[in-house]
MITORZA-686587 format. One record per residue (C-alpha): chain; residue in one letter; residue number from 1; x, y, z. Coordinates in nm, 4 decimals. Example, Ala and Ser with C-alpha at 12.3 -4.5 7.8 and 13.67 -1.06 7.14 Angstrom:
2
@kette=A; rest=A; nr=1; x=1.2300; y=-0.4500; z=0.7800
@kette=A; rest=S; nr=2; x=1.3670; y=-0.1060; z=0.7140
***
This chain:
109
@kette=A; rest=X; nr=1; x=3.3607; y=-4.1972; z=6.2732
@kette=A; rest=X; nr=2; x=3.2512; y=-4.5346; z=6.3995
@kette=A; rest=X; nr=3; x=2.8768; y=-4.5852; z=6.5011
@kette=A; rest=X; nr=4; x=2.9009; y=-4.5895; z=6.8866
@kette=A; rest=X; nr=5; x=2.7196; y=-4.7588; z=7.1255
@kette=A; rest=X; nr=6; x=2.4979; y=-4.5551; z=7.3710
@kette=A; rest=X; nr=7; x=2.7871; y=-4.5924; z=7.6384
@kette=A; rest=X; nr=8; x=3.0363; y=-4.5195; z=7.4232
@kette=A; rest=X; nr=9; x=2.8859; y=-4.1950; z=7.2929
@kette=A; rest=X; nr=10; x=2.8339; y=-4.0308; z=7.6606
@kette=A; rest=X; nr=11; x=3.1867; y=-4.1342; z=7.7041
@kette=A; rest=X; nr=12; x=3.3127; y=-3.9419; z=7.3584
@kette=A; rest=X; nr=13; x=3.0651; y=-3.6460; z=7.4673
@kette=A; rest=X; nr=14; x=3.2959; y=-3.5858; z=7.7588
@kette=A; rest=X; nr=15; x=3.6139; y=-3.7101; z=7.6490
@kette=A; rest=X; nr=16; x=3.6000; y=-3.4540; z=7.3711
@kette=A; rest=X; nr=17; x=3.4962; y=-3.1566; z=7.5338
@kette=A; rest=X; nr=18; x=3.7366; y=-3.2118; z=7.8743
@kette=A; rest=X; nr=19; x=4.0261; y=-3.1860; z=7.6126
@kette=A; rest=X; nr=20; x=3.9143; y=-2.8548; z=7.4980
@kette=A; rest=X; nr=21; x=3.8287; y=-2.7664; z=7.7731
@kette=A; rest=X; nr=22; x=3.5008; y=-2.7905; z=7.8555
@kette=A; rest=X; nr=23; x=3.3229; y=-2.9345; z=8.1593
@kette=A; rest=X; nr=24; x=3.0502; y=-3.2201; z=8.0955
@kette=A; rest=X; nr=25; x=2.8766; y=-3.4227; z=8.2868
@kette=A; rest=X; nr=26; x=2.6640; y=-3.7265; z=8.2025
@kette=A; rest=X; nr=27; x=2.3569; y=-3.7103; z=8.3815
@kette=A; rest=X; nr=28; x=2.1111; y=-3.9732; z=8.1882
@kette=A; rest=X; nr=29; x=2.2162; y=-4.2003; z=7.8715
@kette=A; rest=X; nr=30; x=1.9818; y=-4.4054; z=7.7649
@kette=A; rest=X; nr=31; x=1.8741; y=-4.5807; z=7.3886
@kette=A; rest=X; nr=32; x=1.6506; y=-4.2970; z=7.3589
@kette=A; rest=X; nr=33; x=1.8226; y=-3.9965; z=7.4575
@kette=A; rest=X; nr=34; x=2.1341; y=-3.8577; z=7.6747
@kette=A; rest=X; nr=35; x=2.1417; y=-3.5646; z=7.9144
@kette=A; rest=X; nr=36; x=2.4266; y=-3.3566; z=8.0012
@kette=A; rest=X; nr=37; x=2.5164; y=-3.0623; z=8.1860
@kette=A; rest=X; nr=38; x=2.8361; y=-2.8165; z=8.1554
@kette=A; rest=X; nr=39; x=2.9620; y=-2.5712; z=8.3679
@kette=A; rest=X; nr=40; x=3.2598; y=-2.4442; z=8.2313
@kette=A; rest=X; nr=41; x=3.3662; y=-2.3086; z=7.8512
@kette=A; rest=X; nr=42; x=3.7066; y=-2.3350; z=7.6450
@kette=A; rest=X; nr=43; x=3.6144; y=-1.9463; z=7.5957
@kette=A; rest=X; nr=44; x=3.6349; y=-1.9062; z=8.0024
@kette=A; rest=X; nr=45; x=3.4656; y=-1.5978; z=8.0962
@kette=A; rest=X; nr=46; x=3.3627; y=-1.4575; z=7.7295
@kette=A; rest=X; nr=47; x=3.1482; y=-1.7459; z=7.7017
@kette=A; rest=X; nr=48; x=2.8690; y=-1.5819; z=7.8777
@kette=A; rest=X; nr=49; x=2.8606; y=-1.3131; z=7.6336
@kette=A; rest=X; nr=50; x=2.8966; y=-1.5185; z=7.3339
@kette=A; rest=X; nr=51; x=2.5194; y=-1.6739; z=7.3036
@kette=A; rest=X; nr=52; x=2.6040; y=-1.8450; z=6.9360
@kette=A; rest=X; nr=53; x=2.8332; y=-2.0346; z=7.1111
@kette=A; rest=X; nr=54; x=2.5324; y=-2.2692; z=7.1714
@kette=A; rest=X; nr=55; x=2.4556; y=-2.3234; z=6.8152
@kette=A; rest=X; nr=56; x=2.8163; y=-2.4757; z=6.8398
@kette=A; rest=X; nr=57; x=2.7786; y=-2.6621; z=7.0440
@kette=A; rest=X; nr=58; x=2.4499; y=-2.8185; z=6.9339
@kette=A; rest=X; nr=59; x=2.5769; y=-2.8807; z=6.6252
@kette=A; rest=X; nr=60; x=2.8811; y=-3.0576; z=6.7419
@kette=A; rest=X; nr=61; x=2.6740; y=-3.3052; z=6.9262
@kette=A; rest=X; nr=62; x=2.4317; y=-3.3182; z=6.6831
@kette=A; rest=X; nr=63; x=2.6806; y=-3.4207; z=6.4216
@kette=A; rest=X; nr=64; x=2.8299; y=-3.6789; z=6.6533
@kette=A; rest=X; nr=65; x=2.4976; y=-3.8183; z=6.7364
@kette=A; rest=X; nr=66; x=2.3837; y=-3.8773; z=6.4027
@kette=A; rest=X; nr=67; x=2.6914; y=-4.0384; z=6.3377
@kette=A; rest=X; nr=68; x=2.6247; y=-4.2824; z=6.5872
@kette=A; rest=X; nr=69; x=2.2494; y=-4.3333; z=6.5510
@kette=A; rest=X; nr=70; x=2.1108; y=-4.2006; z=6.2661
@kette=A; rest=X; nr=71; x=1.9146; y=-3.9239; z=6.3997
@kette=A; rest=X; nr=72; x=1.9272; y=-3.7058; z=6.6653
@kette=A; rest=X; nr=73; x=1.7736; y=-3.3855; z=6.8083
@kette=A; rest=X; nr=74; x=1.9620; y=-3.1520; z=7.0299
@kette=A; rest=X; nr=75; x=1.7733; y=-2.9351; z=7.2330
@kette=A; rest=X; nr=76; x=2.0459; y=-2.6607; z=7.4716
@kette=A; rest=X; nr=77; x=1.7598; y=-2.5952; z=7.7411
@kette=A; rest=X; nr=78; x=1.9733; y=-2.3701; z=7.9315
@kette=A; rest=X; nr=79; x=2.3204; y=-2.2243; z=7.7941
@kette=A; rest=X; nr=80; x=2.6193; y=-2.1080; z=7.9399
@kette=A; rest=X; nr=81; x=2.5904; y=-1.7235; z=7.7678
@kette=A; rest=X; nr=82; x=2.2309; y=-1.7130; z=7.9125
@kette=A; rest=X; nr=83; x=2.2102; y=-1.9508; z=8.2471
@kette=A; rest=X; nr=84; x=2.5838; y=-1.9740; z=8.3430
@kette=A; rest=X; nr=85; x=2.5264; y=-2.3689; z=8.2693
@kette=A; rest=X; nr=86; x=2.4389; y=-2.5559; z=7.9686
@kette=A; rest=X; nr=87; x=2.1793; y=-2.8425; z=8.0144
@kette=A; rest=X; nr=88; x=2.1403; y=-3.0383; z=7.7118
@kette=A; rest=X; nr=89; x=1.9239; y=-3.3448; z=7.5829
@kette=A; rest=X; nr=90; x=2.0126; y=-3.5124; z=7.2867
@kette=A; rest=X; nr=91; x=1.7514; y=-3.7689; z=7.1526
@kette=A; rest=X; nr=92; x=1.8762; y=-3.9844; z=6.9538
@kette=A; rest=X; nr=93; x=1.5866; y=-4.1485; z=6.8174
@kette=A; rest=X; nr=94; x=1.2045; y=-3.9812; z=6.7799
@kette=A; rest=X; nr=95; x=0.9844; y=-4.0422; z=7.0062
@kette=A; rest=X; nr=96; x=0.6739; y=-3.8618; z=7.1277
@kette=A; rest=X; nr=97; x=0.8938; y=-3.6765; z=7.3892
@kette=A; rest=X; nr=98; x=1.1530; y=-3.5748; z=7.1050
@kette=A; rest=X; nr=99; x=0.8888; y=-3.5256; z=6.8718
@kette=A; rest=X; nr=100; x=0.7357; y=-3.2188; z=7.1584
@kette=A; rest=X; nr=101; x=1.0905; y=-3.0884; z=7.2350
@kette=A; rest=X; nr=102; x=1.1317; y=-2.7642; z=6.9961
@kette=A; rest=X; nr=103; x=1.4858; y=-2.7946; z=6.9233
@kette=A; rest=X; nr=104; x=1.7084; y=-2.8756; z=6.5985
@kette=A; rest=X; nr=105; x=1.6912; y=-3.2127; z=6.4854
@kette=A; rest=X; nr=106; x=2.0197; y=-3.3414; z=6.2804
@kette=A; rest=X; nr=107; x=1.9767; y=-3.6515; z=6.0068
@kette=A; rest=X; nr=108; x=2.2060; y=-3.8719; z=5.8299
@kette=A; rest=X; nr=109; x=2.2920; y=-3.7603; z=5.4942
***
């Protein structure tokens, strides 16, 4: 995968998960971090009683963030299993905000 730009990535994010099914919104892209929210699961209904789905997800993003920037930290403050929504920052470089978020941070290898 190509390094993407931070348009480009919250673009991907989106495109990726509409074809599977998925339901994600861009709220906030920036050079330091992204925010999005989704409402709806490729699972449907048995999403909400499938909490590792979450972990999925994270890693997905994680894996395309690093990709793209080199680092990135993927905190899912609210999941679909749990909240009915997922709402999800991804920092994609460390900053002192990043650097208080507990969540699971993803480097290049």
């Amino acid at each position: 995968m190509d390094r993407l730009s931070v348009e480009q990535f919250a673009e991907a994010v989106v495109d990726v998960h509409k074809k599977i099914g998925a339901a994600f919104v861009t709220l906030e892209k920036t050079s330091e971090k992204f925010i999005f929210t989704n409402t709806m699961s490729p699972f449907g209904s048995a999403a909400k009683s499938l909490p590792g789905l979450s972990i999925l997800t994270s890693s997905i993003l994680g894996t395309m963030a690093v990709k793209s920037f080199g680092y990135a930290k993927v905190s899912m403050r609210k999941t679909l299993a749990k909240d009915g929504e997922d709402f999800i920052i991804i920092y994609n470089r460390k900053t002192e905000d990043s650097e208080k978020e507990k969540a699971t941070d993803y480097v290049e290898t």
